[in-house]
LUMLOMI-523872 format. One line per 8 residues: number of its first residue (from 1); their letters; for each residue x, y, z of N, C-alpha, C, CB. Coordinates in steps of 0.001 Angstrom, whole numbers. Glycine has a CB too. Layout:
% residues N
NUM) a) X,Y,Z,X,Y,Z,X,Y,Z,X,Y,Z; ...
END
This chain:
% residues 202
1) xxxxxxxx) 11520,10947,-3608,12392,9849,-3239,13464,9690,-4303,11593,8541,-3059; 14488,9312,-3769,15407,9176,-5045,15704,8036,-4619,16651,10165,-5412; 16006,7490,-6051,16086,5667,-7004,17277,6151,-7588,14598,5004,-8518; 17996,4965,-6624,19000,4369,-7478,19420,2954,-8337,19749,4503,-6817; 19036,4038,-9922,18802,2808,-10863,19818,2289,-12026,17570,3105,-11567; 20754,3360,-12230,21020,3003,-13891,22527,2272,-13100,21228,4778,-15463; 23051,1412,-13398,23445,182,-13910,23968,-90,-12602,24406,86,-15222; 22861,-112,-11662,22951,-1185,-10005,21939,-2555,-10667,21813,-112,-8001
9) xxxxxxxx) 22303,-3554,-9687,21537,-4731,-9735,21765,-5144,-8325,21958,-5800,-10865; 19694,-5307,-7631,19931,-5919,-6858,18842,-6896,-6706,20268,-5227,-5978; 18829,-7524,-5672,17499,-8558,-5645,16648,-8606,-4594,17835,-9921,-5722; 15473,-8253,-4914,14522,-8112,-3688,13375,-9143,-4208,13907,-6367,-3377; 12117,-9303,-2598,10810,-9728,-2972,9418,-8734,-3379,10502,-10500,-1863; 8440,-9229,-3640,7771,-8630,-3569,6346,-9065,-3004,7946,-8216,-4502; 5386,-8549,-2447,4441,-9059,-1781,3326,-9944,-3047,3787,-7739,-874; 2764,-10561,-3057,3211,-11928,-2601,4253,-12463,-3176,2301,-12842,-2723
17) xxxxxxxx) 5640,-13009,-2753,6691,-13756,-2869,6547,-14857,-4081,6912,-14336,-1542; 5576,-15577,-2900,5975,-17266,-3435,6817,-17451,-3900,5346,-17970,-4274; 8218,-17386,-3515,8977,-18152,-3895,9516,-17153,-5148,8336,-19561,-4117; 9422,-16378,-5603,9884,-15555,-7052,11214,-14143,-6265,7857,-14517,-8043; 11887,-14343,-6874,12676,-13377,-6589,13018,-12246,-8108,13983,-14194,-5933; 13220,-11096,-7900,13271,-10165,-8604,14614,-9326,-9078,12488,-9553,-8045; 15445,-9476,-10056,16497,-8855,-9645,16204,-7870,-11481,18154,-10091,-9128; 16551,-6558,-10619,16309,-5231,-11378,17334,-4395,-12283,15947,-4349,-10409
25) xxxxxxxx) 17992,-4630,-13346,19035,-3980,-13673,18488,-2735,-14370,19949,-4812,-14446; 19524,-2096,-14592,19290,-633,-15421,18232,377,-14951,18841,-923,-16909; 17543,389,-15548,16085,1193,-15078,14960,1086,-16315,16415,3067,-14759; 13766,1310,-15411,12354,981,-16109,11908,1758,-15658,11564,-179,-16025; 11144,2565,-16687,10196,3861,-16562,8768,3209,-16709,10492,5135,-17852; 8121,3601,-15706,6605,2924,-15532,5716,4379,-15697,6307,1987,-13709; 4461,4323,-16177,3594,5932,-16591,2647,4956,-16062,3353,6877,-18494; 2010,5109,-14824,716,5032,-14333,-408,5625,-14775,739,5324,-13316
33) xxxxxxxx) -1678,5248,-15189,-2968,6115,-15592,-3820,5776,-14340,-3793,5649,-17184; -4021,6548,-13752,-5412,6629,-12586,-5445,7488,-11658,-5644,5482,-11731; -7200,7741,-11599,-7459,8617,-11063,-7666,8797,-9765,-8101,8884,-11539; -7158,7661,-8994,-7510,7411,-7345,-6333,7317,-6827,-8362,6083,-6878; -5823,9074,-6155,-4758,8941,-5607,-4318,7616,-4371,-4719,10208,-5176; -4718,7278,-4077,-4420,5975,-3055,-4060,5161,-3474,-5247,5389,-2379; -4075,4693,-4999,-4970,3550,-5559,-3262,3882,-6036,-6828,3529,-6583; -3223,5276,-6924,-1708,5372,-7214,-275,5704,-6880,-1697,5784,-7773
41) xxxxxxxx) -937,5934,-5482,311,6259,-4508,501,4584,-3785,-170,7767,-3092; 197,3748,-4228,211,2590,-3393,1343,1685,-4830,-1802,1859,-2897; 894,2221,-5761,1625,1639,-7450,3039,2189,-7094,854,2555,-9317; 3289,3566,-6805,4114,4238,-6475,5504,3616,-5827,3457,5000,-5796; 4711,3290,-4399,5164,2647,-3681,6135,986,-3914,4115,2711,-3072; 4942,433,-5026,5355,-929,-5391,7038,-969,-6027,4182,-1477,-6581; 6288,188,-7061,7242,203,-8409,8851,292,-7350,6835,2016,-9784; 8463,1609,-6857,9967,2237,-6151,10845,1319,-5262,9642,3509,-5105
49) xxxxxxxx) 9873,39,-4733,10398,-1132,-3893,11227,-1927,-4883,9183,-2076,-3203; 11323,-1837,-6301,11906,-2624,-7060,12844,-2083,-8396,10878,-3401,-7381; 13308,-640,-7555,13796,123,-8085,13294,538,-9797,14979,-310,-7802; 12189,1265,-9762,11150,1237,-10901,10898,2923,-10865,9577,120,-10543; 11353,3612,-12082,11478,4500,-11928,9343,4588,-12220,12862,5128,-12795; 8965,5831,-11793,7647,5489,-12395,6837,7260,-12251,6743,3943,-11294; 6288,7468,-12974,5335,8940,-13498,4299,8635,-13384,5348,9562,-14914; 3009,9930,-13641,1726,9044,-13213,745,10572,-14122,1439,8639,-10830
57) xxxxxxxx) -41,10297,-14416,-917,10673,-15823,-2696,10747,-15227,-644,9084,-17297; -3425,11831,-14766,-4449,11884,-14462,-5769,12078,-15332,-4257,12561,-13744; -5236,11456,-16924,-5906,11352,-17925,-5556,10887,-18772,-6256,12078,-18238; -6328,10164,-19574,-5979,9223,-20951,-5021,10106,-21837,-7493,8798,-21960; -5587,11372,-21976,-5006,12259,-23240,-3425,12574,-22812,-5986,13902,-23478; -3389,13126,-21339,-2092,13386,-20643,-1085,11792,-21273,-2451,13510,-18551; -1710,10657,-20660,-850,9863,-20933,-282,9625,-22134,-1186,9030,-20582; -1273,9570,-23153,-1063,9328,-24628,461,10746,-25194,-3067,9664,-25550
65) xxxxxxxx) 67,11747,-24274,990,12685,-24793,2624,12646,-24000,210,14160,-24602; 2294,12028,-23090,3756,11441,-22314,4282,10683,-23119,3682,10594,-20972; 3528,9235,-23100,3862,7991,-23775,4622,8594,-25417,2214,6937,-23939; 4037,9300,-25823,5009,10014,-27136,6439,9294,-26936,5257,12017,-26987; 6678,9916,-26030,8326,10879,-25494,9102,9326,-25993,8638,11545,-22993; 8716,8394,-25673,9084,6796,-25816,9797,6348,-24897,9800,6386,-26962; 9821,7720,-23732,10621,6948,-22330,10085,6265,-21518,11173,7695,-21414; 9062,5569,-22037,8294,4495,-20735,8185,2853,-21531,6173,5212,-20230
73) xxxxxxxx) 8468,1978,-20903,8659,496,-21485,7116,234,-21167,9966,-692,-20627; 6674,679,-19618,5305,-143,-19424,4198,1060,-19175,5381,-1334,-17959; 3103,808,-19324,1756,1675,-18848,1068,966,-18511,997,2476,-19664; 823,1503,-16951,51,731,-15769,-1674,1896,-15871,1301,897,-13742; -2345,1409,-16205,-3479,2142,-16545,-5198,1694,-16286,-3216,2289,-17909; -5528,2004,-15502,-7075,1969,-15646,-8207,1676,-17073,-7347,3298,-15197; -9132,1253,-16998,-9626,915,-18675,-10258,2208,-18829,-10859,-548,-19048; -10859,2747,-18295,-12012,3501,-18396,-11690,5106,-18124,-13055,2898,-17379
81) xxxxxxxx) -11064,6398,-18483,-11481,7310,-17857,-12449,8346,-18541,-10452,7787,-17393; -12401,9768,-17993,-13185,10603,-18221,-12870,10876,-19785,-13076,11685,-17227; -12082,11198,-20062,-11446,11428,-21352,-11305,10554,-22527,-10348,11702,-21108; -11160,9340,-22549,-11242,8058,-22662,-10728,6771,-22851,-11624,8069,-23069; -10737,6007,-23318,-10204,4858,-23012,-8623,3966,-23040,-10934,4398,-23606; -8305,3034,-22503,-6811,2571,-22406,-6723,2673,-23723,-6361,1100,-21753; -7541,2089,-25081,-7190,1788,-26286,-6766,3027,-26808,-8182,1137,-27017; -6837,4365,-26458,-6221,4935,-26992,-4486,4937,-27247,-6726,5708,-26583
89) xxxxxxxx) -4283,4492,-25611,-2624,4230,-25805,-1610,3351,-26789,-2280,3720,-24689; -2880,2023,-27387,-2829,1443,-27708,-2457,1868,-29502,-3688,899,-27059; -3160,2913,-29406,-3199,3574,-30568,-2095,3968,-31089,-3883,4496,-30513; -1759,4820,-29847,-326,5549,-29961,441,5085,-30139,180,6117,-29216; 1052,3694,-29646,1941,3103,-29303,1722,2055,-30981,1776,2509,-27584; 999,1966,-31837,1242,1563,-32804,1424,2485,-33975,486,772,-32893; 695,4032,-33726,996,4791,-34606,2763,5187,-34592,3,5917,-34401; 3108,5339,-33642,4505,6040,-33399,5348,4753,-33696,4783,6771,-31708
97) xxxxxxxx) 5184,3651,-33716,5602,2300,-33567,6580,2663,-32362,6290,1545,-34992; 6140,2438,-30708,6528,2632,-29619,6162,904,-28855,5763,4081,-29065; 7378,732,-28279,7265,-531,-27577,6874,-966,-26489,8036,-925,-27507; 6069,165,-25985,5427,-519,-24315,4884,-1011,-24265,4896,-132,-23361; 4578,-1414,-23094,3574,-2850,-23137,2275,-1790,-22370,4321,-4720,-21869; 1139,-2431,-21982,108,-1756,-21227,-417,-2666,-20262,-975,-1229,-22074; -367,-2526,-19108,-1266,-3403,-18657,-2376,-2728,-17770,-546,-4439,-17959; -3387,-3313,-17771,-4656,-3087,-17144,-5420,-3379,-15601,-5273,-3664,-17938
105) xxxxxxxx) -5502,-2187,-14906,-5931,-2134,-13502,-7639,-2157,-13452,-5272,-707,-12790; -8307,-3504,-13926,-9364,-2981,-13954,-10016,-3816,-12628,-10003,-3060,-15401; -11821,-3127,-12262,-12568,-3950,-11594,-13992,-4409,-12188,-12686,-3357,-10412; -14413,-5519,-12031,-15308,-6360,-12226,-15098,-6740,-14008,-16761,-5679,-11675; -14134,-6990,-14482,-14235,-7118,-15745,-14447,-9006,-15672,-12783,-6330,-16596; -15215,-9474,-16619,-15435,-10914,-16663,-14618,-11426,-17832,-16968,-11284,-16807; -14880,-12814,-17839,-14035,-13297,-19047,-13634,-12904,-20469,-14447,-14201,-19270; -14977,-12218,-20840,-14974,-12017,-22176,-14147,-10711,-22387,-16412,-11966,-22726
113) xxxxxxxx) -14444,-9485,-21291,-13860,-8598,-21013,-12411,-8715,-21599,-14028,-8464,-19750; -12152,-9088,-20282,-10566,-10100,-20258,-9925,-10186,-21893,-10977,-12148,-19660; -10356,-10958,-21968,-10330,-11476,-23307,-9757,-10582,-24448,-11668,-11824,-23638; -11025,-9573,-24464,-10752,-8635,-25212,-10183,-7959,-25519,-11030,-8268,-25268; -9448,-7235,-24007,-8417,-6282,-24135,-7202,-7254,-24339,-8302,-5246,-22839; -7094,-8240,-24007,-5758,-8638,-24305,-5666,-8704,-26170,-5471,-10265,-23437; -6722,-9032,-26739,-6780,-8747,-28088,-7131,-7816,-28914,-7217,-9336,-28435; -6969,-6636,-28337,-7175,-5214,-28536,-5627,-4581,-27915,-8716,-4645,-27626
121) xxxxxxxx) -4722,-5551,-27185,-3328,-5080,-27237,-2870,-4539,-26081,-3117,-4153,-28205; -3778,-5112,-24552,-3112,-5289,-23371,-2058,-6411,-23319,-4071,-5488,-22401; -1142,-5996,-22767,-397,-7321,-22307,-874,-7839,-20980,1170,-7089,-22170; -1864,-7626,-20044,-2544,-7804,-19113,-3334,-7439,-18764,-2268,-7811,-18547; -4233,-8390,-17839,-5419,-7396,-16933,-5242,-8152,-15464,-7438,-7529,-17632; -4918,-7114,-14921,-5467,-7035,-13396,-6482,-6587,-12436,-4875,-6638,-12953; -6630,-7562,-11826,-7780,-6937,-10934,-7646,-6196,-9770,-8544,-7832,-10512; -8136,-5036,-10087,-7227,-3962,-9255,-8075,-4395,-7697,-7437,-1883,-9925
129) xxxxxxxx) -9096,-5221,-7271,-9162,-5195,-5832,-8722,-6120,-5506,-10218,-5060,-5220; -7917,-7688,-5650,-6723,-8136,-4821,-5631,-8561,-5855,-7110,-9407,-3780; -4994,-8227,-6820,-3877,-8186,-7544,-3147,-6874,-7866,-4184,-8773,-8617; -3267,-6077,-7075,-2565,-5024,-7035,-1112,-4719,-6474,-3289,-4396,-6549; -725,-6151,-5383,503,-6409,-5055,1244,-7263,-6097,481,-6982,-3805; 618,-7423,-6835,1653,-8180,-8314,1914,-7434,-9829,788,-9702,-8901; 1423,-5763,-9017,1323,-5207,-10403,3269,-4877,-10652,28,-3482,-10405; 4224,-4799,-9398,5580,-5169,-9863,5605,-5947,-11223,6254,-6026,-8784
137) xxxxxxxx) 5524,-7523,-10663,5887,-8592,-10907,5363,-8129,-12397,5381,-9840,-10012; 4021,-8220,-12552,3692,-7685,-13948,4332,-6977,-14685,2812,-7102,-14007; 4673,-5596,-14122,5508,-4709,-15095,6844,-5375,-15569,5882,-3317,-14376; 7562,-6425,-14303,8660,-6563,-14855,8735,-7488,-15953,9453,-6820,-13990; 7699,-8219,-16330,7291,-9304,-17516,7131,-8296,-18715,5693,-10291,-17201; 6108,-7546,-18518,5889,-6540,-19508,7109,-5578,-20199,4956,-5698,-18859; 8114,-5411,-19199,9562,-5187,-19576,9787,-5551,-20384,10449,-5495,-19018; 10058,-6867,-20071,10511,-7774,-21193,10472,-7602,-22658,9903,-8794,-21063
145) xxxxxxxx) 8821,-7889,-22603,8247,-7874,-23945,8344,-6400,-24865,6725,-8278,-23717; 8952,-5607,-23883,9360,-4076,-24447,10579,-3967,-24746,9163,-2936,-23545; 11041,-4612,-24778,12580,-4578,-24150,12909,-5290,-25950,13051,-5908,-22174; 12280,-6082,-25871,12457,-6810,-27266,12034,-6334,-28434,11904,-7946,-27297; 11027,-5248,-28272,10939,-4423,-29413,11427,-3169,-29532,9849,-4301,-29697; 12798,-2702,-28399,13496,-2117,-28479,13060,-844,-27568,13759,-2122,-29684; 12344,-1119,-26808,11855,-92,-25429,12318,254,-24848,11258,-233,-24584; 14210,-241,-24363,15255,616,-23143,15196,-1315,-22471,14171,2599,-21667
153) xxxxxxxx) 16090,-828,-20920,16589,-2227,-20497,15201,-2426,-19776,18163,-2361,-19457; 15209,-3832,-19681,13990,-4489,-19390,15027,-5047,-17318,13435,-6208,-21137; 13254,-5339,-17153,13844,-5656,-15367,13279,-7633,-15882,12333,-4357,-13289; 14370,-7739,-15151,15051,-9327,-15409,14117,-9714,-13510,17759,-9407,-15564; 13529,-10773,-14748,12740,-11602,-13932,12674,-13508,-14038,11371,-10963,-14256; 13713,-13344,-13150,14169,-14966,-13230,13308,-15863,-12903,15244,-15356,-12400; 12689,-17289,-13668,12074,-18258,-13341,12171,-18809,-11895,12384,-19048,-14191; 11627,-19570,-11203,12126,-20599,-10333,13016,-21263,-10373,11568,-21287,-10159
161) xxxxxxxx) 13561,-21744,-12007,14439,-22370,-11859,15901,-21917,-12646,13900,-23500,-12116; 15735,-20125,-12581,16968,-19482,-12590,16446,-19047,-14192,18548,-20503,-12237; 15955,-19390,-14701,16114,-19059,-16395,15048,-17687,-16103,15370,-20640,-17848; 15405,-16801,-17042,14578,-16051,-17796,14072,-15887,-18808,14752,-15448,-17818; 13124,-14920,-18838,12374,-15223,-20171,13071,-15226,-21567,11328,-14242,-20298; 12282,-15927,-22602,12862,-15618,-23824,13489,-14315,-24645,12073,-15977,-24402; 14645,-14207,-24928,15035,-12891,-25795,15320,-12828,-26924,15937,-12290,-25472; 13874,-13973,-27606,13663,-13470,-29059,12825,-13625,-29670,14305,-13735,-29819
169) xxxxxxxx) 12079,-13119,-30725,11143,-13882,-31385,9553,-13235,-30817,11475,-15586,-31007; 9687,-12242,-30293,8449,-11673,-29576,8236,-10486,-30240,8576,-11425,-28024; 7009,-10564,-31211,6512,-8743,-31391,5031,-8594,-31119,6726,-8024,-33168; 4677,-7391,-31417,3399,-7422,-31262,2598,-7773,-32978,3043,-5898,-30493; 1445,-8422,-32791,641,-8898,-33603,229,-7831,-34935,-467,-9316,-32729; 185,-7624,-35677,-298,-7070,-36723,-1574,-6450,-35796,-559,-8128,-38055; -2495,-7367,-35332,-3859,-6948,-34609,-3247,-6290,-33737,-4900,-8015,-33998; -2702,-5519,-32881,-2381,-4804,-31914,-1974,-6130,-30223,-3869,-3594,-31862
177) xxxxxxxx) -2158,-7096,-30218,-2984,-7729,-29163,-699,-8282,-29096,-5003,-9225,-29709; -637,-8473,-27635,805,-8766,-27160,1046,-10077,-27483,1077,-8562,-25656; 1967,-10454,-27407,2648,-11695,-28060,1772,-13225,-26955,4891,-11466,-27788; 1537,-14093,-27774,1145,-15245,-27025,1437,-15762,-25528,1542,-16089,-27723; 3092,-16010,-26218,4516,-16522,-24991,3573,-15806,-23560,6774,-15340,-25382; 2963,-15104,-23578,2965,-14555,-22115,1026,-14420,-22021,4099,-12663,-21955; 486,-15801,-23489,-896,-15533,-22388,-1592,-17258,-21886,-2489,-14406,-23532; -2542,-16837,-21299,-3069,-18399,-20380,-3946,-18151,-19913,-2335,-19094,-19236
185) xxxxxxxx) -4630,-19170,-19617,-6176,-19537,-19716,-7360,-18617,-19264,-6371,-20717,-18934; -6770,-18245,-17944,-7835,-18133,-17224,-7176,-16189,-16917,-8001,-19587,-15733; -7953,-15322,-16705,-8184,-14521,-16579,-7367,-13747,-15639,-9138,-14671,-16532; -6960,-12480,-14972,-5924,-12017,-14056,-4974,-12192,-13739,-6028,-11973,-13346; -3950,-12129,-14175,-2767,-12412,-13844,-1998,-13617,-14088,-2784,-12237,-12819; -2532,-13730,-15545,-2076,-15838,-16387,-750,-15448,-16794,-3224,-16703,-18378; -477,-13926,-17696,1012,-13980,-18393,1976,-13719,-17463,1260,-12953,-19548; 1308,-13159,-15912,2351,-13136,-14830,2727,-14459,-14570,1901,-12487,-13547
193) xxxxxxxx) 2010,-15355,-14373,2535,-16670,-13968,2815,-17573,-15179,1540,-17365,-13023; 2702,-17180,-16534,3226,-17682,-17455,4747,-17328,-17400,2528,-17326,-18561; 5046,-15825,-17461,6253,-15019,-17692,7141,-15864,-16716,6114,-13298,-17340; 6442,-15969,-14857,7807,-16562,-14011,7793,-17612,-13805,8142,-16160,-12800; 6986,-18526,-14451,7078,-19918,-14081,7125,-20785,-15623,5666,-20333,-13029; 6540,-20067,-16698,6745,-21244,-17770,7963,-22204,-18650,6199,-20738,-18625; 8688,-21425,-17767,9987,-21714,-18332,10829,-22631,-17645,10687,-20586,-18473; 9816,-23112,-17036,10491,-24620,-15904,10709,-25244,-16877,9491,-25667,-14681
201) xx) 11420,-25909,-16702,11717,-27851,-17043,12231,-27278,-18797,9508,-29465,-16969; 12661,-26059,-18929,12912,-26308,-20565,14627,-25847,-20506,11696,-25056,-21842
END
């Protein structure tokens, strides 16, 4: 399929809406990790609806050796594979001092889970059996936060009430773990609805 990305802007939805609209400038390179073609031909699909350029990695090690290159802002990735784990990217991305963000497609992970990886240096976790239509919306938050540590153009994701997110003052933690601004309470998908809604009323 060919994407047309570098310096169009347009504005689309994405499933579920509510009310959030999306408008995409420049281009964003997304590196998918997983091993269930369906699972990543459906990411595929998302990304390309929101003009998202996006690659896809059928192993931890593959990815870690992409992610090098420093042409990807976000990594959409599974926790667990054969080879092993997301934290390796995590690794990378502080050894090379590389600015992507990572976020996490996992299932049955519980609170503490949760928890963890975000303080081990996810910028998210999703639950890959019904938040998989917000893994857009996610990446384009995760943009952001890449975008600010100098990752390439970030996809502009306007509040409800027109503002976007902050563009300053965001790095990652000494501990590896993503900047606060984008976390909240409760588990799956909090810095998504932090990222497009916290910025009401300010």
């Amino acid at each position: 399929m060919s994407l047309k990305t570098r310096g169009q802007e347009t504005t689309v939805e994405t499933e579920p809406s509510a009310g959030l609209t999306m408008r995409i400038p420049g281009e964003t390179r997304i590196l998918i990790v997983n091993g269930d073609n369906s699972e990543t031909d459906r990411l595929k699909t998302l990304f390309a609806g929101v003009w998202f350029m996006s690659e896809t990695a059928k192993g931890i090690t593959d990815a870690c050796e992409a992610a090098k290159s420093g042409r990807f802002q976000v990594v959409v990735s599974v926790p667990q594979m054969s080879d092993g784990s997301w934290r390796r990217l995590i690794d990378v991305a502080n050894h090379y001092d590389l600015g992507f963000e990572v976020i996490l497609l996992a299932r049955n992970f519980d609170f503490t889970e949760w928890g963890d990886a975000l303080n081990d240096g996810a910028f998210d976790v999703l639950d890959a059996a019904h938040e998989l239509p917000k893994a857009a919306q996610a990446a384009a938050c995760a943009s952001w936060a890449a975008y600010l540590r100098g990752a390439g153009p970030p996809a502009t994701v306007p509040t409800q009430s027109g503002q976007s997110p902050p563009a300053s003052g965001v790095t990652r933690p000494s501990g590896g773990s993503s900047p606060d601004l984008y976390r909240g309470p409760t588990p799956f998908g909090s810095r998504l609805r932090t990222c497009t809604e916290g910025q009401e009323g300010k």
